[in-house]
N, C-alpha and C positions, 0 to 999 in steps of 0.2 A: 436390343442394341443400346451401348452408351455412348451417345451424345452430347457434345457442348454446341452451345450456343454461342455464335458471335454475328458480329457485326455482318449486314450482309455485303460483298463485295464479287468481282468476278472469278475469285475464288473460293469464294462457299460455292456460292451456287452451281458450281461444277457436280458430276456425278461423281461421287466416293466408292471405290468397287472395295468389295469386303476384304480384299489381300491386302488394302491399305493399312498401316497402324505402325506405332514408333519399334523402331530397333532395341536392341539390347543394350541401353544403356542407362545411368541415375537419370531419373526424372527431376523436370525443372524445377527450380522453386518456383516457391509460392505466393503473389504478387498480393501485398497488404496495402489498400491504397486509402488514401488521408481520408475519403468520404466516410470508409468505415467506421472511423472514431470519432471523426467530426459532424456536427450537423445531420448526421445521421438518427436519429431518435432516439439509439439505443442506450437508454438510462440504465437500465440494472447489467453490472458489470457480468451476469451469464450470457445475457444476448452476445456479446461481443468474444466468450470464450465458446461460447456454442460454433458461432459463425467461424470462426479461425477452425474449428472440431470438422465443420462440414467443407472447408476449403482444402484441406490436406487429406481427408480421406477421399472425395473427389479427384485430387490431383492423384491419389493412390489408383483409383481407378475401382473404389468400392463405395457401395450405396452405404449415404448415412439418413436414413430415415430417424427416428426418434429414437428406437431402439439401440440403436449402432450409433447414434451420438452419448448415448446414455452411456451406453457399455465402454466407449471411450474415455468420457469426463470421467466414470468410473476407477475406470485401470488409472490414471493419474493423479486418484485421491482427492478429487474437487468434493469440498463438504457441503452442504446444505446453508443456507445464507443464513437460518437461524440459529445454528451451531450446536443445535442439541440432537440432532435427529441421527446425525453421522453423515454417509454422503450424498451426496444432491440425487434428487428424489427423480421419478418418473413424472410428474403433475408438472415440475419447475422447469424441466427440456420441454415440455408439451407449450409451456407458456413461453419459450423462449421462441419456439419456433411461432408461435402465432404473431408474437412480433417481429420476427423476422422477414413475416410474410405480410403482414402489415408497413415493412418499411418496404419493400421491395427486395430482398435479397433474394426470399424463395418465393417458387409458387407453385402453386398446390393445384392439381387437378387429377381426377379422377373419371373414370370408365365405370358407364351405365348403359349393360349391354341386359337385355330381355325383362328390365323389368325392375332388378336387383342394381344394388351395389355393386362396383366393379373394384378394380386394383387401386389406392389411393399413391401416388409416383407423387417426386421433388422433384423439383428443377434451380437451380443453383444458381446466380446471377448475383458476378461482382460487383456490375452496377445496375441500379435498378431502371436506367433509363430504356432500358432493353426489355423490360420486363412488360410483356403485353401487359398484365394485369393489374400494371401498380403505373399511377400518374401522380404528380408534382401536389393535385389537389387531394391523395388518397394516405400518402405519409410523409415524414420530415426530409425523406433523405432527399440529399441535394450532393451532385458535384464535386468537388474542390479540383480544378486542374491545377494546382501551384505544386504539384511534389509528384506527378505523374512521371512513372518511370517510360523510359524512350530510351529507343534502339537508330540504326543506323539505314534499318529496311524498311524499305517503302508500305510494307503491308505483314500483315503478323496474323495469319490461319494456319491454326491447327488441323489435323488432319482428323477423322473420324477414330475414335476407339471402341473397341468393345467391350463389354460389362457385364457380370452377370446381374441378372432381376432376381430381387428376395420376395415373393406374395406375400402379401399382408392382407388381413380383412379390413373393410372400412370400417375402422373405427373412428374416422374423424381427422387421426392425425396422421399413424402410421403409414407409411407408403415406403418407394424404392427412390432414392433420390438419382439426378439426372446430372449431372455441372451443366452449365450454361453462365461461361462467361461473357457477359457482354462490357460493352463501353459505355458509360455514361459521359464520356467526354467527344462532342460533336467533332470529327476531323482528327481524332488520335484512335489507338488503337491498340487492344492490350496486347504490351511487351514487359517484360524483365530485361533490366541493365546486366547488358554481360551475353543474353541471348537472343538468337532472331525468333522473329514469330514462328517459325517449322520447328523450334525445339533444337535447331541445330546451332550449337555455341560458335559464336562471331564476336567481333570485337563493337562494345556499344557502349554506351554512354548514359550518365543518367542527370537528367535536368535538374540546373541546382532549383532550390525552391525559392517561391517568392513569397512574400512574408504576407502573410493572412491579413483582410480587411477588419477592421475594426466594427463590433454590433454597429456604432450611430453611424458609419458608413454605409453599410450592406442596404441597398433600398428594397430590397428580397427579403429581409428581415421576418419571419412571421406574428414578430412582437408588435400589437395596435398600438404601442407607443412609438414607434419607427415613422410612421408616418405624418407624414406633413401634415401641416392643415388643410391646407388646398386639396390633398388628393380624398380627405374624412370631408369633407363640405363643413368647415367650419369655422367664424371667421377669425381671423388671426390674432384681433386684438379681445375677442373674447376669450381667446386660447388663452392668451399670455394674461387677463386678468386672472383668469383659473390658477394657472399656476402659480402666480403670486400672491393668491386668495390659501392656497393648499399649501407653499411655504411659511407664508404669516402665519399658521394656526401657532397658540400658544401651545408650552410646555410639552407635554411628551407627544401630544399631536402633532408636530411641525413635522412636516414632509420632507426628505432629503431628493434629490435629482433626480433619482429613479422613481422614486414612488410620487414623485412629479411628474415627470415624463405617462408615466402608466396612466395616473387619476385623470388628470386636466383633462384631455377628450374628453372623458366620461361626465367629468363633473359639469364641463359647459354643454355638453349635449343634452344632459340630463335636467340643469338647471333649467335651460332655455324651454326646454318642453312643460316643464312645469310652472314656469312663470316667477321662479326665482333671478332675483338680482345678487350677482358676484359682490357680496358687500358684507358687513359686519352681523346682517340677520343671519343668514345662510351658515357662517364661522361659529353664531352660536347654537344655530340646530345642530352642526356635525358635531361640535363638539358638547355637547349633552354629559353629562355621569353617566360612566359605565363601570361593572367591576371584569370587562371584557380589554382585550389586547386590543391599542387603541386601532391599530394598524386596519386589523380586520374587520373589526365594527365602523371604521372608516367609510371599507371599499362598501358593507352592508349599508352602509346611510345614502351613501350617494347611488345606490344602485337602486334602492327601495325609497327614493326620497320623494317625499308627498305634495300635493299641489301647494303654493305659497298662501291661498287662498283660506283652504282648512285651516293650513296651521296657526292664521292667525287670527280667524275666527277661535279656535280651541285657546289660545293664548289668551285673546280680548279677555271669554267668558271666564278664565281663569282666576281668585283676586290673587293667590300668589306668586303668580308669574306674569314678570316684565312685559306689555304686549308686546308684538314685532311692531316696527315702522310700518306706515303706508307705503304701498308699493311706488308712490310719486314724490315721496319725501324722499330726503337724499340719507345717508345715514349720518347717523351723529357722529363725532370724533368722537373716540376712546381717550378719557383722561384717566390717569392714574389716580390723582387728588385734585380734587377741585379747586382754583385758587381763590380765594377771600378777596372781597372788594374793601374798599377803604380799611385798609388796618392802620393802624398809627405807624410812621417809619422807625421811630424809637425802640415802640415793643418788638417789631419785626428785627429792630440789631440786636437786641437785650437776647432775643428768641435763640437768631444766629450765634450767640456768642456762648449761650447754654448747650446750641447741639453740637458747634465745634467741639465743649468739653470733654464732652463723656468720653469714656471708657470702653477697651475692651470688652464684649465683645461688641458693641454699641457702638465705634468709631465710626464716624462718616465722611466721605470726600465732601472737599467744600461745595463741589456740583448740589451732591444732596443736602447739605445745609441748605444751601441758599433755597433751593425746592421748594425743603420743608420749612424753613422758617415761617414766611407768613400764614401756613397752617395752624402753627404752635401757637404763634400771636393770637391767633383771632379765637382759638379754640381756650386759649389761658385766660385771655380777659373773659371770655361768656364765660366760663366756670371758677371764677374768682381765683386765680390761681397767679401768683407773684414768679418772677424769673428768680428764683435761689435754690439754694441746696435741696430743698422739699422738693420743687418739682423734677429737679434733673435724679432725687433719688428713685421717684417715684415713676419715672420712664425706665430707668436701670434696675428696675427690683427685679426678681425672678426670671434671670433669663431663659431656664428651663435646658428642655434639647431641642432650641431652633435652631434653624440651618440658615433662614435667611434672614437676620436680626434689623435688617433696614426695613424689611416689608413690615416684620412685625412692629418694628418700632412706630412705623407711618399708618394702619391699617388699625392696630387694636392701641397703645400708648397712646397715640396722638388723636386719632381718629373717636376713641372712645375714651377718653381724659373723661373721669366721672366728676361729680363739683365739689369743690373743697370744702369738707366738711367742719365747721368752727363754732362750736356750740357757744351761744352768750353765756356771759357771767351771771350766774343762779344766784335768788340773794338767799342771804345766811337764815336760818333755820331760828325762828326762836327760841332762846335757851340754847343755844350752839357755843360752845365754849370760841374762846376768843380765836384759837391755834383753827380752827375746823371754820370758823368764818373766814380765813385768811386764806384757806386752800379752794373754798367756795367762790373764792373772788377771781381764781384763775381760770380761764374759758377752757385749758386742757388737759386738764386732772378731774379724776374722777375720785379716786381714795386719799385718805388719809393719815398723814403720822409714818410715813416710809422714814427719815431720817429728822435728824434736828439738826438745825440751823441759830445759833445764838438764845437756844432758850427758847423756839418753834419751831414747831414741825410742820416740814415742808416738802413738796412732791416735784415742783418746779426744777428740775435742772436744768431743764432748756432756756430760762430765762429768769433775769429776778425779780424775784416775789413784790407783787405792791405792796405800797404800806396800808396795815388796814389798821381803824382807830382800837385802838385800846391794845396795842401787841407792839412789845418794844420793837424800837429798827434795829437791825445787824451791828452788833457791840455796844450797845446802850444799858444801862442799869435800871430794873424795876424801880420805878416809883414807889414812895410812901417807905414805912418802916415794914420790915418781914414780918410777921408771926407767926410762932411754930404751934403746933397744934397742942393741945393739953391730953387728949385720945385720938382713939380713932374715928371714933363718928365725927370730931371738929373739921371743920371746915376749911380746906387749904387756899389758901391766899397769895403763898407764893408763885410766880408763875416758873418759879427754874428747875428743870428736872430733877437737879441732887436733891433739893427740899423737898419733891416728892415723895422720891425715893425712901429719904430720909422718915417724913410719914409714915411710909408703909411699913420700915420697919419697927416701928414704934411696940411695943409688948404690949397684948389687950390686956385689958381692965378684967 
């Protein structure tokens, strides 16, 4: 015999004599109610084509076992999820129906008559609350009364049908399926808008819907961020240091709402067992180098996270790693730059008045001027470095392909200003002709005789040339009378280039 299942009332429990069953006419629809799609568990969208496959061949009044669901989704051209195989397989109904029977929709039992396996039979149930086999602690599905369709009649049983049974061997899945619709809604009772529960069309009604709770509403939630603090035992203001420990993390670490709400239980429960403090040590254990998604190595640190004890034993013994604080010491404030005691307030305006300067990409708001300025001061005077052109070129050289030119500017230009290199004046060389002790007199020239300057050659263009004895100044005329030379081996005396020149030409002997 085929049977449904409903709700028990004074009319199930009546005796059904076999002459019973509906008349010659269209069978009802078929009632899709919000629990199915919602809150239901069913993630892979076949579960949810399966269970619609096994609601209308029950309302036909034919067994949909796995085979007869299969053969169904088949004739309709449903293809295989991976898209290479053609259409949806025998293995992917098997797995659809275990989670169906996992959420409470079907259930599955079976007849063990002498010893053997017996007939493996379905039972069908719109809501799983009805379902001996399946409780609130065994799958997801829940409820929704906001969209429950209702009728005008006080009570809505169907009458008994009959069925044929297909045998199938126990292979685990196969069986004859049963309908059994139940109610999962306490004090309603399933109807269709438009007919009464006997199947006999009357004039009904269907409830407008009311508009679904919101997750951080639902206190039923199965998500362990849903919950309070009070109800996890944990105190409230460690809760919310967590949180605000898990939002502060720098850079791609920083936590958004969600993945706040999720961690912070975790993270204060966890710490507090281990004897970590919600403080600046902790923010730099989690966040450690990884070449891992920080996200997930995240949840991995705070889940596996080690006693505060080791880790700063392992730290201490460490030389190049920073040890952690004592656990009674409070934690240090995080400075970005250190700021300079006693700097002169002069160099600190001269400093400010060089970082307003710069340039593109180097421009700074005056916030970060004034910041950096007494850095620049204190760091220019230790390394002999003057407030002019040199040094504002030498913060703006090479900007490369950085992205943040203030960190860089503050971090490696400022931070690591190396000291102004100015080598003393070399004295002249014995036997150095006049022109080549004059360039040895400059502290930043290295070569010689790059161009001429009034009759000397000079390398200087950054500044002018000292006067050095014995080499006329800039438009002056050689002393004493010239004399030109009688050959080549004679000795030039002139010091002005043409006369050189003039020498060289001269026709050997």
């Amino acid at each position: 015999m085929f049977r449904l299942h409903h709700p028990p009332d004074d009319f199930a429990s009546r005796q059904i004599t076999p002459a019973a069953g509906f008349g010659a006419e269209p069978l009802p629809p078929v009632s899709v109610h919000p629990h199915m799609v919602f809150g239901s568990g069913l993630t892979d969208p076949l579960d949810t084509l399966a269970l619609l496959h096994c609601l209308f061949l029950a309302a036909s009044g034919r067994p949909f076992s796995v085979a007869d669901v299969l053969a169904s989704l088949r004739a309709e051209g449903v293809t295989a999820a991976n898209d290479r195989s053609g259409l949806v397989g025998r293995d992917a109904v098997r797995g659809s129906f275990r989670r169906l029977e996992a959420a409470g929709f079907i259930r599955r039992h079976q007849s063990n008559e002498k010893g053997s396996f017996g007939k493996v039979a379905y039972e069908l149930y719109q809501h799983p609350i009805y379902n001996p086999d399946w409780s609130a602690q065994n799958g997801p599905a829940t409820a929704f009364p906001q969209v429950t369709p209702g009728t005008s009649m006080p009570s809505a049983v169907r009458p008994a049908e009959t069925s044929k049974t297909a045998g199938h061997t126990a292979d685990g899945i196969d069986g004859d399926g049963i309908a059994g619709p139940g109610n999962a809604v306490a004090g309603q009772l399933d109807k269709t808008a438009g007919h009464t529960g006997d199947g006999i069309a009357g004039p009904g009604f269907v409830a407008p819907p009311n508009p679904p709770r919101r997750e951080e509403e639902d206190s039923s939630s199965p998500n362990p961020s849903a919950a309070t603090a009070g109800a996890s035992g944990i105190d409230p203001s460690r809760l919310a240091a967590a949180s605000e420990l898990l939002a502060g993390l720098p850079g791609r670490w920083a936590c958004g709402r969600k993945t706040v709400r999720e961690l912070s239980p975790l993270l204060a429960e966890t710490a507090a067992a281990q004897g970590w403090k919600l403080d600046r040590a902790l923010a730099t254990h989690l966040t450690r180098r990884t070449r891992k998604e920080p996200m997930g190595v995240l949840r991995e640190r705070i889940e596996d996270l080690p006693r505060f004890s080791s880790v700063r034993a392992v730290s201490a013994a460490s030389p190049r790693q920073e040890p952690l604080p004592v656990a009674a010491d409070p934690a240090p404030a995080v400075a970005s730059s250190p700021a300079p005691s006693a700097v002169d307030p002069s160099a600190v305006a001269q400093a400010l008045e060089l970082l307003l300067s710069l340039t593109e990409p180097w421009t700074l708001s005056p916030e970060s001027a004034q910041r950096l300025a007494p850095v620049l001061a204190a760091k220019a005077l230790e390394r002999g470095w003057a407030f002019d052109g040199e040094l504002r070129e030498k913060l703006m050289q090479n900007p490369g392909g950085a992205h943040n030119h203030e960190l860089l500017l503050e971090t490696h230009r400022i931070g690591r200003l190396p000291y102004r290199k100015k080598a003393p004046a070399r004295p002249s060389r014995p036997g150095a002709l006049p022109q080549q002790a004059a360039i040895d007199a400059c502290p930043r020239c290295d070569a010689w005789g790059q161009y001429e300057v009034d009759g000397r050659f000079a390398l200087c263009r950054h500044e002018p040339l000292p006067d050095v004895a014995g080499v006329p100044a800039q438009g002056s005329a050689p002393d004493g009378p010239e004399t030109r030379p009688d050959s080549v081996g004679a000795v030039v005396s002139s010091r002005n280039l043409t006369d050189l020149l003039d020498a060289l030409r001269q026709p050997a002997l």
